[in-house]
N, C-alpha and C positions, 0 to 999 in steps of 0.2 A: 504493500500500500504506500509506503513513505517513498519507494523507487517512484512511483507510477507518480505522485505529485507531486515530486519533484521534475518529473519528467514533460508532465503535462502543462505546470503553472510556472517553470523557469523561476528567475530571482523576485517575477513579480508574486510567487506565490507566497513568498515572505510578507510582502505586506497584507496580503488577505489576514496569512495566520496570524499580525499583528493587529489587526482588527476586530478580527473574531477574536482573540484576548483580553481586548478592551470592553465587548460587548459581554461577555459570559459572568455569571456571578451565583451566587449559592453553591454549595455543594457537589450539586454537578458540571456547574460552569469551572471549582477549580479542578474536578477531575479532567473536564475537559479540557481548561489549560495546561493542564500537566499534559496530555496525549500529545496538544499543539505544538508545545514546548518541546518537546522531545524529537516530534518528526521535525520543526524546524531545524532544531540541533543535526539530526540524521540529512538533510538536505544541505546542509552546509555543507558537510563533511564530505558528500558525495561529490558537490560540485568540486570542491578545492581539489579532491582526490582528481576528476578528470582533470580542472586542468594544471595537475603537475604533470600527468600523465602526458597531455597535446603537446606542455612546455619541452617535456623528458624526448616526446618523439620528433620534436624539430632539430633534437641535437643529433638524430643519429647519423652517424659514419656512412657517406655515400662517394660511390666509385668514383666523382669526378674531383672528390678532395684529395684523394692520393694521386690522382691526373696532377692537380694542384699544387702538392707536395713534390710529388717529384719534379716538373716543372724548376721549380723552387733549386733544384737541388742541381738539375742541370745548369741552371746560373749561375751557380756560386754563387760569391758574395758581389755580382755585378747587382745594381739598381733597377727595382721593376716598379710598374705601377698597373693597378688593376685593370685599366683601360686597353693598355698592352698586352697586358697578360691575357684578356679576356682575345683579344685579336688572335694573337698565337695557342692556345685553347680552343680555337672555335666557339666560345662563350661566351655570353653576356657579361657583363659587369656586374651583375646585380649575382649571378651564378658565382662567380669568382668569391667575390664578398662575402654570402654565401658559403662557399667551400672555407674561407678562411676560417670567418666564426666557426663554424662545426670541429675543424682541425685545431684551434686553438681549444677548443671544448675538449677536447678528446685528449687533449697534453701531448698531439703527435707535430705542434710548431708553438713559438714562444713570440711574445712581443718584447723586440729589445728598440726601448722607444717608442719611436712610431715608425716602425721596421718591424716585420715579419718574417721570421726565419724558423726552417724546421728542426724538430728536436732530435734531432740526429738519433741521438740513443736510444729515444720510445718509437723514432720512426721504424728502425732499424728492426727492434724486438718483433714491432706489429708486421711488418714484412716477411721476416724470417721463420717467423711462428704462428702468425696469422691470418695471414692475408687468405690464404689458399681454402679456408675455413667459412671465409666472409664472403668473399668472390670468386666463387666458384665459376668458370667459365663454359657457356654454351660448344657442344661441339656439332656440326648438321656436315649437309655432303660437301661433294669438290668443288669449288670454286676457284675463278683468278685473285689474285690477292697480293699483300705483303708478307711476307714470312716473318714467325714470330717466334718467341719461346727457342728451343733450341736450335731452327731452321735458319736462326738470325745472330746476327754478331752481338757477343763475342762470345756465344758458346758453341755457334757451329764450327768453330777451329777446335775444338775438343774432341767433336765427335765423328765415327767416322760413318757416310753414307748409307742409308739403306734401303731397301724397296719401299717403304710407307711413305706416302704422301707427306708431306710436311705441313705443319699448322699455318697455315695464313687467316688473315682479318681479309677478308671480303671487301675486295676493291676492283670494279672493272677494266681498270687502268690497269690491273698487276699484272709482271710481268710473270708472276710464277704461280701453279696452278697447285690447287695441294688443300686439305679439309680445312674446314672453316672453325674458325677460332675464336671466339665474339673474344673482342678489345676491352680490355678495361671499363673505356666510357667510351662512348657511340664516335666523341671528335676524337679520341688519341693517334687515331690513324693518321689522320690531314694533320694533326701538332706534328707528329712523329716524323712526317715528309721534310718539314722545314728545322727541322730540330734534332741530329743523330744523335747528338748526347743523350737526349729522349728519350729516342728512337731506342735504343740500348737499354736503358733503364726498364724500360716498359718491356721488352723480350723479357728481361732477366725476372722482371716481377709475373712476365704469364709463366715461365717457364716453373716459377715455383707455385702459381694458381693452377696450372692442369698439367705437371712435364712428368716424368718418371723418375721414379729414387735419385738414378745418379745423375740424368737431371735437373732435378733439385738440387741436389749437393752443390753440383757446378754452380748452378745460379747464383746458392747464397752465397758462397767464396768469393764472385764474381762482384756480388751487389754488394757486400759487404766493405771491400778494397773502394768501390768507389762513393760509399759511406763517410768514410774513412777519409778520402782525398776531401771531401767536403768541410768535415770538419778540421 
């Protein structure tokens, strides 16, 4: 009952119920302010509860802040602003923006200033331990495309050739044909064109989101060392 009118009469059902409290009197008027009393109390509680809940789920961790992050990390310590960044991104500015708050939320970038830089050491952990967890990547048929994950440098000088199709991001433009590998975020591909250092980063991170054991391995040695040169 106290779901349903809360549900039905929103924040304005508060002032009913403090109306009917002002009207009620004898004996049953205070049993019945006690009822009123209580489901007001229960309707408070419920609304605050959703919205930590709405607040809690606008912080969550999505694919185009690690875009954002690593981005970040292929720049060094050169100067960026969100306008640009958003250009080379394929993203809005308001996305960008966006990505930062969530990533500052999440402890995986710091504000030094009014300069935004990532935390190398939580980035690092969340990559190496969790990404693959979080972002799980789509796999469907053959397509042209970019090669990615181990088909892509600098882990294809590791391994040596074999009959399976290689991972690509579906691109009609690509030059090499091989199963399709959803990218990170829908733009990383077009960033990744104008951007090898990127372009790098972003294999190394699919390669530990869908690669095999040693694979993986390689990746994180790989991602790790240019972690590393950032810091």
């Amino acid at each position: 009952m106290a779901v349903l009118l809360c549900r039905t009469s929103g924040f304005g059902g508060y002032r009913l119920f403090e109306s009917l409290l002002c009207l009620t009197s004898g004996r049953e008027g205070r049993h019945l302010q006690g009822l009123i009393g209580s489901l007001t109390y229960m309707c408070r509680m419920l609304f605050s509860i959703r919205e930590l809940r709405t607040e809690n789920s606008q912080m969550n961790l999505k694919p185009q802040d690690i875009l954002f992050l690593l981005k970040l990390v292929a720049l060094g310590k050169k100067q960026w602003s969100f306008n640009k960044l958003a250009i080379d991104l394929g993203m809005s500015a308001s996305e960008v923006h966006a990505a930062a708050k969530r990533a500052l939320a999440a402890r995986l970038a710091v504000k030094e200033n009014e300069n935004i830089r990532p935390n190398i050491r939580n980035l690092e952990d969340f990559l190496l331990h969790g990404i693959q967890y979080v972002f799980v990547p789509d796999r469907g048929g053959l397509n042209r495309g970019m090669p990615t994950a181990y088909a892509s440098a600098p882990i294809d000088a590791w391994l040596v050739e074999d009959n399976e199709p290689p991972p690509v991001w579906p691109d009609p433009e690509g030059e090499v044909r091989g199963e399709s590998f959803s990218p990170l975020y829908k733009s990383g591909p077009v960033a990744a064109k104008n951007d090898p250092e990127l372009y790098q980063l972003l294999a190394l991170v699919d390669a530990i989101r869908g690669g095999r054991a040693r694979e993986r391995d390689i990746a994180k040695k790989e991602l790790k060392k240019k972690l590393e040169h950032y810091g």
